[in-house]
LOTI-42656 format. One line per field, with one value per atom (N, C-alpha, C): residue number from 0; residue in three letters; atom name; x, y, z. Coordinates in steps of 0.001 Angstrom, whole numbers, plus 500000, padded with zeros to 6 digits. Layout:
n <- c(NUM ...)
res <- c(ALA ...)
atom <- c(CA ...)
east <- c(X ...)
north <- c(Y ...)
up <- c(Z ...)
//
This chain:
n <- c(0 0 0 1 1 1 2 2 2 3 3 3 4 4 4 5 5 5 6 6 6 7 7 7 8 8 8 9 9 9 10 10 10 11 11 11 12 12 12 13 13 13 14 14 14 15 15 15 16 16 16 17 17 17 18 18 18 19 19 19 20 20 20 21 21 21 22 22 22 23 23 23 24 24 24 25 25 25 26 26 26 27 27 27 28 28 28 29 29 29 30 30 30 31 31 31 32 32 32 33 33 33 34 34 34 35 35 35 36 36 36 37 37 37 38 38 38 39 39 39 40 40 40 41 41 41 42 42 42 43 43 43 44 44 44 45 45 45 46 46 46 47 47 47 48 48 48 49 49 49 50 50 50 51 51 51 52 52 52 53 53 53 54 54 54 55 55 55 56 56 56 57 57 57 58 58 58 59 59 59 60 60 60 61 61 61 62 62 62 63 63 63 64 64 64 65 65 65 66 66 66 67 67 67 68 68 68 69 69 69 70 70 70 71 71 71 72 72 72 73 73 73 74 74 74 75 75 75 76 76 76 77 77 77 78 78 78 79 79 79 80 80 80 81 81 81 82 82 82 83 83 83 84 84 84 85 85 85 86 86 86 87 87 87 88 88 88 89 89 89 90 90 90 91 91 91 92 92 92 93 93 93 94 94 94 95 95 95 96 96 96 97 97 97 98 98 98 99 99 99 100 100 100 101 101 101 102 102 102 103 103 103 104 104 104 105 105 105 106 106 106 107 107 107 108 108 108 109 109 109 110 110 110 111 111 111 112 112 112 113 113 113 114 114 114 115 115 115 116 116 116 117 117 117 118 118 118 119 119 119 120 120 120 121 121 121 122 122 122 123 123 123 124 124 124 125 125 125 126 126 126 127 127 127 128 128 128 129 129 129 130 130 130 131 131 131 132 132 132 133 133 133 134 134 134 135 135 135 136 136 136 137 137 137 138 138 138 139 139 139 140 140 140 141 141 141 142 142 142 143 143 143 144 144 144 145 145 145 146 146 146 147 147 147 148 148 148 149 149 149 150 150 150 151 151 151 152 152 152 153 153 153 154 154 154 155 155 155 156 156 156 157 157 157 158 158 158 159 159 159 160 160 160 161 161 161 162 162 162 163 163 163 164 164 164 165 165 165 166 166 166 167 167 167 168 168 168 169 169 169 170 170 170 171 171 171 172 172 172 173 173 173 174 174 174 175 175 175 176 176 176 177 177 177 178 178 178 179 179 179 180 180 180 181 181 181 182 182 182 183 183 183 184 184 184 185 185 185 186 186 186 187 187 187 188 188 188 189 189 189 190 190 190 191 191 191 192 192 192 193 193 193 194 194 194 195 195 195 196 196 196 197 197 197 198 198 198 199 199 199 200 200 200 201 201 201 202 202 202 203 203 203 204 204 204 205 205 205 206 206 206 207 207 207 208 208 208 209 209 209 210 210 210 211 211 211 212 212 212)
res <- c(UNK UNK UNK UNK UNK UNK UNK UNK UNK UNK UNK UNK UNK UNK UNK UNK UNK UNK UNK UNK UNK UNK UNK UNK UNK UNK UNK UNK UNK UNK UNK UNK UNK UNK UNK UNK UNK UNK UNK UNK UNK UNK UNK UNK UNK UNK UNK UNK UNK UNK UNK UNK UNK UNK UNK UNK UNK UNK UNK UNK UNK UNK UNK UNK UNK UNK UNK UNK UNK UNK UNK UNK UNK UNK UNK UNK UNK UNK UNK UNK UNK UNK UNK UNK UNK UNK UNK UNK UNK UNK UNK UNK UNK UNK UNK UNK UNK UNK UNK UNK UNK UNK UNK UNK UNK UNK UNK UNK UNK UNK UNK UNK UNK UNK UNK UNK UNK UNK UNK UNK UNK UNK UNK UNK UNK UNK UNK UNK UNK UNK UNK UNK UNK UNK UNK UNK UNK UNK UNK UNK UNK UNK UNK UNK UNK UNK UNK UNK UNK UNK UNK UNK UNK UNK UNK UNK UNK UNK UNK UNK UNK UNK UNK UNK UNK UNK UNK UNK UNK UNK UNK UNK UNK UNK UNK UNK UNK UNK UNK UNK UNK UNK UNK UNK UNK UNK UNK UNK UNK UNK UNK UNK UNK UNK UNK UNK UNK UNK UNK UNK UNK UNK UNK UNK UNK UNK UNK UNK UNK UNK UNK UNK UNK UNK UNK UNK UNK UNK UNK UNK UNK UNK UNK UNK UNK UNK UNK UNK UNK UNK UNK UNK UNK UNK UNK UNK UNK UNK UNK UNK UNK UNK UNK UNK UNK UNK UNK UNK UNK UNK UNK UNK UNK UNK UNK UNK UNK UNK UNK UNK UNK UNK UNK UNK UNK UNK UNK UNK UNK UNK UNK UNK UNK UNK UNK UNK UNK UNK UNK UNK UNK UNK UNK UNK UNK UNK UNK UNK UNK UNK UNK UNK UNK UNK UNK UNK UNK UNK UNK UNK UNK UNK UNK UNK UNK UNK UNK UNK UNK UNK UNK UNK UNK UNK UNK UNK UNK UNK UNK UNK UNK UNK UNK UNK UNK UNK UNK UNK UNK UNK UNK UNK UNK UNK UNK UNK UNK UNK UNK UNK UNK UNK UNK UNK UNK UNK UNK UNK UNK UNK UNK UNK UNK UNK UNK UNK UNK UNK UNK UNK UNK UNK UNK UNK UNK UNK UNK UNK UNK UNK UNK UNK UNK UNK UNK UNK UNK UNK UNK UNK UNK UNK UNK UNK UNK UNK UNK UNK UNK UNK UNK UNK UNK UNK UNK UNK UNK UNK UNK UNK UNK UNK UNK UNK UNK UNK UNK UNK UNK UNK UNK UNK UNK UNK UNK UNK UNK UNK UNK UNK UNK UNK UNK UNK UNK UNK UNK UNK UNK UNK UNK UNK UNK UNK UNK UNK UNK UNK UNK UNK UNK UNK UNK UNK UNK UNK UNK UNK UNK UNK UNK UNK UNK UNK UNK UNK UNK UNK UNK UNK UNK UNK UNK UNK UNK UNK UNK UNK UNK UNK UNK UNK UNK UNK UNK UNK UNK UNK UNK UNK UNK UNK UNK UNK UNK UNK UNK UNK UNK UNK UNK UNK UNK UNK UNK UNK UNK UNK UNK UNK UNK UNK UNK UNK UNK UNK UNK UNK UNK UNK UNK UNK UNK UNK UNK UNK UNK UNK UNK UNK UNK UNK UNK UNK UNK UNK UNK UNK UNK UNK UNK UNK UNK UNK UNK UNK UNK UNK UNK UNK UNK UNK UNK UNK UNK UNK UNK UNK UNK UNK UNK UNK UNK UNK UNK UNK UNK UNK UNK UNK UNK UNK UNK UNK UNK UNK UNK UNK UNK UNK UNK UNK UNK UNK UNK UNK UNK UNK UNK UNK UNK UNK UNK UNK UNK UNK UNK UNK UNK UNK UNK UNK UNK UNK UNK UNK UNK UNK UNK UNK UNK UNK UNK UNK UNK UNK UNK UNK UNK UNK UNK UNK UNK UNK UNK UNK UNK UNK UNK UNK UNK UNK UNK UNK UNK UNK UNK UNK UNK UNK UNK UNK UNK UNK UNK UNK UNK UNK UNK)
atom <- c(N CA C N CA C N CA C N CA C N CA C N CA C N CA C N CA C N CA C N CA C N CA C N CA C N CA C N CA C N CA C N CA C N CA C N CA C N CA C N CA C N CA C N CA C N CA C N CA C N CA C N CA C N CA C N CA C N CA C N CA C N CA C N CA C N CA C N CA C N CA C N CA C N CA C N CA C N CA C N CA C N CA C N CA C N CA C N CA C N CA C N CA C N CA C N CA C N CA C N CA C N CA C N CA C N CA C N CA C N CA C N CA C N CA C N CA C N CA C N CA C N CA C N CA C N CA C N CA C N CA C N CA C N CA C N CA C N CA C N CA C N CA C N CA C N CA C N CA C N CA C N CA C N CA C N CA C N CA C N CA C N CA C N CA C N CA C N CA C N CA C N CA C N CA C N CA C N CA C N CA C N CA C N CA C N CA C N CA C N CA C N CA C N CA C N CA C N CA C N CA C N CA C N CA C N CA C N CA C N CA C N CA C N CA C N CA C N CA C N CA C N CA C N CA C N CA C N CA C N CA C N CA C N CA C N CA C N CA C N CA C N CA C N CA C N CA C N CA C N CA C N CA C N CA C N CA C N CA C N CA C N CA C N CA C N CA C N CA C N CA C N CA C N CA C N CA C N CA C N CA C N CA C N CA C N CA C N CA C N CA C N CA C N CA C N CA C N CA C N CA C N CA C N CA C N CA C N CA C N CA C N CA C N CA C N CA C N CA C N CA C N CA C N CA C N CA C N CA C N CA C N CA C N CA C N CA C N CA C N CA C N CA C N CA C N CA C N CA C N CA C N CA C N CA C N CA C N CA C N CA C N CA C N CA C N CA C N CA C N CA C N CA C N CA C N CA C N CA C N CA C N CA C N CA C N CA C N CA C N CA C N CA C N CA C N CA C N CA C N CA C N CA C N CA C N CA C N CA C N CA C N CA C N CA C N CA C N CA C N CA C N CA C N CA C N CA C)
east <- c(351913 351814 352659 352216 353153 354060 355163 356407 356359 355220 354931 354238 353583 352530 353685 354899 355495 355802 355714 356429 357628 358136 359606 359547 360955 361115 361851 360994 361498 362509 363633 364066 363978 364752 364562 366287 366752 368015 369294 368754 369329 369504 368944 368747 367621 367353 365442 364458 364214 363054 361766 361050 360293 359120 358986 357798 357676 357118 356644 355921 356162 355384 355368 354482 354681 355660 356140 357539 357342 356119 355697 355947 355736 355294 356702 357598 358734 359766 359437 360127 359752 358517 357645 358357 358150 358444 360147 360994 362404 362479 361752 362138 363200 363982 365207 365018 365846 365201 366294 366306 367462 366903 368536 368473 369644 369889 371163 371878 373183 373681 374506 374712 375752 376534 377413 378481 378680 378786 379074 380518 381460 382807 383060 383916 384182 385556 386380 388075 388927 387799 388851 390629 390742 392386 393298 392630 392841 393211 392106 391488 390252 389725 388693 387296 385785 385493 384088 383165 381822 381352 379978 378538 377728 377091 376423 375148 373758 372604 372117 371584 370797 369191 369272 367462 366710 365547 364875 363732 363349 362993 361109 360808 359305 359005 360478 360664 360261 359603 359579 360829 361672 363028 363951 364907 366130 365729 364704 364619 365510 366008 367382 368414 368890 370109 370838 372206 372864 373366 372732 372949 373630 374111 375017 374353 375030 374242 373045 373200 371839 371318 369973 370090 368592 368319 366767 366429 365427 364916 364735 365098 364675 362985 362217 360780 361256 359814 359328 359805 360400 360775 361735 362390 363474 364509 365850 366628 367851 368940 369477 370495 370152 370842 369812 368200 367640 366911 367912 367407 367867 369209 370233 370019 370138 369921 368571 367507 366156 366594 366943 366998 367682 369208 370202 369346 368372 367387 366517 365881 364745 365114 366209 367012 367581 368534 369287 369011 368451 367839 369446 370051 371391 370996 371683 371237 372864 373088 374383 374181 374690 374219 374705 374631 374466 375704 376491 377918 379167 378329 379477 379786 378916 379092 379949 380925 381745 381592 381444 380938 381682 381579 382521 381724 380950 380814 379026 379109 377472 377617 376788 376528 375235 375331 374181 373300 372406 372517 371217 371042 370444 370156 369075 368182 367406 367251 365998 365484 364303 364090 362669 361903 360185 359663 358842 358478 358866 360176 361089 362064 362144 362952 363066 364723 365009 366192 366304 367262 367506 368561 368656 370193 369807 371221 371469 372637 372119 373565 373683 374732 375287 376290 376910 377653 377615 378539 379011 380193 380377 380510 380677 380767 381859 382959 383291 382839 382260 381547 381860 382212 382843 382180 380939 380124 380130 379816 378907 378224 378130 377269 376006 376033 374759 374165 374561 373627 372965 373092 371873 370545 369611 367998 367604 368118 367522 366199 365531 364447 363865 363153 363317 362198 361509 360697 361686 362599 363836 364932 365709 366941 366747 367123 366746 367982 369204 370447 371490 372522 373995 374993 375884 377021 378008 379211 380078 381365 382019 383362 384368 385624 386793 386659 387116 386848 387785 388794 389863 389030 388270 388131 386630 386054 385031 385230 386343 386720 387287 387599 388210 386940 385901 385325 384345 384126 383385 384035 385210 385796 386338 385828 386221 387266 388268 389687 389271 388108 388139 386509 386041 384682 384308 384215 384021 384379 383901 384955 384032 384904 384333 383668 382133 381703 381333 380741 380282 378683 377776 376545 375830 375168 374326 373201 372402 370499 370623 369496 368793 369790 369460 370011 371521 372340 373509 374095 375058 375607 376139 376927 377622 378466 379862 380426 380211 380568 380114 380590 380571 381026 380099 380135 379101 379749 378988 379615 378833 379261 378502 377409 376806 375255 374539 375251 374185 373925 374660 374714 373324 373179 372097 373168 373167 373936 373569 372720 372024 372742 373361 374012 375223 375699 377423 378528 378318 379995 379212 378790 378407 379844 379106 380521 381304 382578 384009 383911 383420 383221 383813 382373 382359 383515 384067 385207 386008 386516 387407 387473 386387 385973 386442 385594 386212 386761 388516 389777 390309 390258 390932 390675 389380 388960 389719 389650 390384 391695 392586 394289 394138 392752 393258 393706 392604 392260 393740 394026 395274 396081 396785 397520 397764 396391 396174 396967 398156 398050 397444 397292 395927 396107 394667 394496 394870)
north <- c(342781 341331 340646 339788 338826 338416 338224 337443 336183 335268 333827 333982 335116 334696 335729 335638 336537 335803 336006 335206 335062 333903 333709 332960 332913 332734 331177 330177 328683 327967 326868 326115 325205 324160 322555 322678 321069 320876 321333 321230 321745 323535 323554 325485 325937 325125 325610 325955 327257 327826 326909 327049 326252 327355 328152 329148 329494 330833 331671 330678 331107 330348 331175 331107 331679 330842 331877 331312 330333 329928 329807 328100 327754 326521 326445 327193 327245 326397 326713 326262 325046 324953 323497 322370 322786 321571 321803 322266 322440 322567 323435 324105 324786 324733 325899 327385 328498 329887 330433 331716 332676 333778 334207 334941 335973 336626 337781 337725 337805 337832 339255 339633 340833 341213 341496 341592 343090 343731 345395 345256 345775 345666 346934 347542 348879 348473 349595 349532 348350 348702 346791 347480 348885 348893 348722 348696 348941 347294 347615 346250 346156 345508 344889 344502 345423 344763 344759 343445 343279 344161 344451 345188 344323 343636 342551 342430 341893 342698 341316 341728 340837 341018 339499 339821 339894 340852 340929 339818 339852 338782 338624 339412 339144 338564 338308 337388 335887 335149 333792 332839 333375 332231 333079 332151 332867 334224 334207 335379 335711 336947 337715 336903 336212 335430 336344 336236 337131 336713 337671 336874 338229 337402 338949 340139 340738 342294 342309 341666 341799 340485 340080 338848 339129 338499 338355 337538 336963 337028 337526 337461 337784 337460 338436 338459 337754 337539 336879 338314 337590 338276 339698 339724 340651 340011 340943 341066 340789 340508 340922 342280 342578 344458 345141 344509 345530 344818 343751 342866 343536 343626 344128 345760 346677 347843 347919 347092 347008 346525 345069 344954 345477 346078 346826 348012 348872 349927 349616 348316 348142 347754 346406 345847 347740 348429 348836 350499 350816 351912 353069 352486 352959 352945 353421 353574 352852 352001 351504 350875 351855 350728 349548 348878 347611 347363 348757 348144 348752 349243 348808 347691 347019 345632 344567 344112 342644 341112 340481 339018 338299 337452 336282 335149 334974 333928 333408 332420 331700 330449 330051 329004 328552 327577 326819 326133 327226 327051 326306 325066 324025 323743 323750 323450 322766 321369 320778 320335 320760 320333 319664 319522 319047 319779 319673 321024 322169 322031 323278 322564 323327 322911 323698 324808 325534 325268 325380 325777 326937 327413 328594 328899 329838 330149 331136 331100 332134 332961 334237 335240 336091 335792 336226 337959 338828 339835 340291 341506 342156 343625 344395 346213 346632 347391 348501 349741 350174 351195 351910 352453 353235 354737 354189 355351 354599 355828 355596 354213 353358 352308 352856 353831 354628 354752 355274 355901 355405 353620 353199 353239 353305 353658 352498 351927 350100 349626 348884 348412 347651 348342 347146 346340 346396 345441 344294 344333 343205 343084 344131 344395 344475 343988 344137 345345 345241 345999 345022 346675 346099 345271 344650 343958 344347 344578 345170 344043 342851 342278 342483 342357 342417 341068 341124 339989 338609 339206 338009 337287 338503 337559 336790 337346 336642 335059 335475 333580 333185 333464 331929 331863 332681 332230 330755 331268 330453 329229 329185 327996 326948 327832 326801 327244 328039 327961 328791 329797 330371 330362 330169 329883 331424 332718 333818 334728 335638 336903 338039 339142 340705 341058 341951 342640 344153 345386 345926 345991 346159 346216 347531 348172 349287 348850 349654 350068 351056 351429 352653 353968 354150 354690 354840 353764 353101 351932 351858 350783 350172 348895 348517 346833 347206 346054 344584 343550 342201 341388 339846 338368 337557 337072 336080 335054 334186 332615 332267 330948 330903 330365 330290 329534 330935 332746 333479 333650 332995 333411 332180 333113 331814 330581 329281 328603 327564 327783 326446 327275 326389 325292 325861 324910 325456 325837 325023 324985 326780 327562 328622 329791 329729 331228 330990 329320 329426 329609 329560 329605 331077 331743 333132 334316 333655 334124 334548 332367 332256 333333 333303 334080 335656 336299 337466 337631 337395 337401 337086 336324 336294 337235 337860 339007 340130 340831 341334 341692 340479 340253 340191 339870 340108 341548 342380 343893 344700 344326 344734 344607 343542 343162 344486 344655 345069 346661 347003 348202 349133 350325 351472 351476 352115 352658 354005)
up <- c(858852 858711 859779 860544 861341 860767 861403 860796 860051 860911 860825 859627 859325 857636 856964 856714 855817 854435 853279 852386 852067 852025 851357 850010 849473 848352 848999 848532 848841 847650 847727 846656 847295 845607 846691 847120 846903 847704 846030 845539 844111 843747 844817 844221 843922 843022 841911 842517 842106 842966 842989 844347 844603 844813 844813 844790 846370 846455 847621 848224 850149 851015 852153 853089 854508 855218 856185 856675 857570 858228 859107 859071 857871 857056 856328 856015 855877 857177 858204 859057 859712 858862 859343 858460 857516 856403 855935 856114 856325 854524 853946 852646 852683 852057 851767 851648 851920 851630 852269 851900 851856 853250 853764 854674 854627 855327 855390 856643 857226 858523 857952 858768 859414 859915 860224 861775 860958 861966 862113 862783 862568 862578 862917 864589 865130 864981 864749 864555 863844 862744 861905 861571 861852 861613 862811 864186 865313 865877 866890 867604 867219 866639 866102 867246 867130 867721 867087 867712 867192 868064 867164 867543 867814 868317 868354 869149 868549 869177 870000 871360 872290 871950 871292 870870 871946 871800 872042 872972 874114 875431 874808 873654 873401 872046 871707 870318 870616 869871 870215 870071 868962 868696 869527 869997 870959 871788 872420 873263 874146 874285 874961 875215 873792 873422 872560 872756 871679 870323 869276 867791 867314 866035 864793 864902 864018 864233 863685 862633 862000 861234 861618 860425 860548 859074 858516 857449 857111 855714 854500 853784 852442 851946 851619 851509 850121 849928 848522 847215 846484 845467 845900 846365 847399 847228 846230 845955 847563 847347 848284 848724 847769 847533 848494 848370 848975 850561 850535 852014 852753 852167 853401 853799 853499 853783 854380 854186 854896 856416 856220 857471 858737 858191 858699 859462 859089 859055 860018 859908 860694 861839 862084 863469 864171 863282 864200 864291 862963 862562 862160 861734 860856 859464 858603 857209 856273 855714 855793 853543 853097 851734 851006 850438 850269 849743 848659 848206 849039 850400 851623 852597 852187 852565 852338 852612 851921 852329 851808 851947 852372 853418 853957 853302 852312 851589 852199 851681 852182 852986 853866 854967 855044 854969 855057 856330 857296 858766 858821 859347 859420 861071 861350 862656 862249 863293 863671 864800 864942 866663 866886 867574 867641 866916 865868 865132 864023 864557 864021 862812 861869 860279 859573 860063 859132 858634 857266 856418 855548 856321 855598 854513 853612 852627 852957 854229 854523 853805 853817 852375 853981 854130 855183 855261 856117 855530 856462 856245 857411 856824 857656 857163 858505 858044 859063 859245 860645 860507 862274 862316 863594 864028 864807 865525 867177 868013 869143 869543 869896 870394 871115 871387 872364 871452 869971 869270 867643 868203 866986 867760 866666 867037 867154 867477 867170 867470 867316 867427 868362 869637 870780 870852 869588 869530 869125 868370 867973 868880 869315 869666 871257 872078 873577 873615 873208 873163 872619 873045 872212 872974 871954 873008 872309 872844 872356 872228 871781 872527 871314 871474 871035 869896 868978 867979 868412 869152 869901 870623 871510 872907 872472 871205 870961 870271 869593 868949 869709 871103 871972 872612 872440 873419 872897 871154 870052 870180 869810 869318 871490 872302 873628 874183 873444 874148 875636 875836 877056 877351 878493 878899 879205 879237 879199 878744 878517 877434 878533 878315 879238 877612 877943 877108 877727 876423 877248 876818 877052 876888 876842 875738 875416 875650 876903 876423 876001 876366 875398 876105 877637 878167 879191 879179 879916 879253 880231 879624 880564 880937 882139 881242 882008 881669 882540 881605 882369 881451 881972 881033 880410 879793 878934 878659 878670 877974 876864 876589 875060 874727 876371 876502 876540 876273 876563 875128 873876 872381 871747 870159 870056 869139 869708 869354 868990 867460 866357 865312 864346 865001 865393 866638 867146 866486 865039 864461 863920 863676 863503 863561 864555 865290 865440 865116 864971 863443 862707 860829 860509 861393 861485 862078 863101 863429 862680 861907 860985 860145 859930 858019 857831 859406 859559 859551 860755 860815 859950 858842 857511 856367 856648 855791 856331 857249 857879 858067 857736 857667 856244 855203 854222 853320 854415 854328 854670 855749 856033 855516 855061 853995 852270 852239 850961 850762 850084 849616 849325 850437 850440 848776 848658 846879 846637)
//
């Protein structure tokens, strides 16, 4: 099925389900509907850094812009226990389950443009997970490749304090280091990725903080 005829599960501005629709018409008429974000987290005891995927250049939204590790929709009647491990699977082709995941809470990411009207709920998360960058199977019908940056140098770069950060970048086969600014990220809406930063780094120092079990 195309993406554009997929069903979602719509509400109004109250919550209350509003019944299944294609997404297509979802983003037309700026119905509400649920989504999943991700951030894959390498050395959260260390130096902290994102995994972070460059979509894909044959996608129609944000083509070879860099977004979270993983984000998607929630289909019609799709739990989010079983969003997440789907989509995690299909973007990156890792297998990651759902109560290793921890929540930086929900955001409400709102675009409008000629045409375009999404609102999304969207259920935010992150996972620490420390493999190879060479070696997710990712999907290059989605995933053009990886980006690799330091979680520091990624929130000055979010929030302005620095106009470039060094990354390193995974294809399929190589990799090579280089800079990005924050016109190469997808950035609807802006206040986005200082939220996200925030949220992490406080999850994080809260993690640390915590007396091993």
């Amino acid at each position: 099925m195309e993406v554009a005829n997929e069903l979602v599960d719509t509400f109004d501005d109250n919550g209350a389900p509003k019944g299944a629709k294609e997404r297509a018409s979802v983003h037309r008429d700026g119905d509400w509907h649920r989504c999943f974000h991700c951030l894959i987290v390498s050395g959260c005891g260390e130096i902290p850094r994102l995994v972070l995927q460059r979509r894909a250049r044959r996608l129609v939204d944000y083509p070879g812009l860099i977004d979270v590790s993983v984000a998607g929709h929630l289909h019609a009647g799709e739990t989010l226990a079983d969003a997440a491990p789907r989509e995690i699977g299909e973007e990156l082709g890792i297998q990651i389950p759902f109560d290793s995941l921890r929540s930086l809470g929900e955001y409400g990411l709102v675009v409008r443009r000629d045409g375009f009207w999404s609102r999304e709920l969207t259920d935010v998360f992150y996972v620490c997970h420390d493999r190879s960058s060479d070696s997710y199977d990712y999907d290059p019908g989605e995933v053009g490749s990886l980006v690799v940056v330091t979680l520091a140098d990624a929130a000055e770069l979010w929030s302005g304090t620095r106009t470039r950060a060094r990354v390193t970048e995974f294809e399929k086969r190589h990799s090579f280091d280089h800079e990005v600014a924050l016109g190469d990220f997808v950035n609807e809406p802006p206040d986005y990725w200082p939220w996200l930063a925030r949220a992490l780094g406080d999850a994080l120092n809260r993690g640390a903080a915590s007396p091993p079990k």
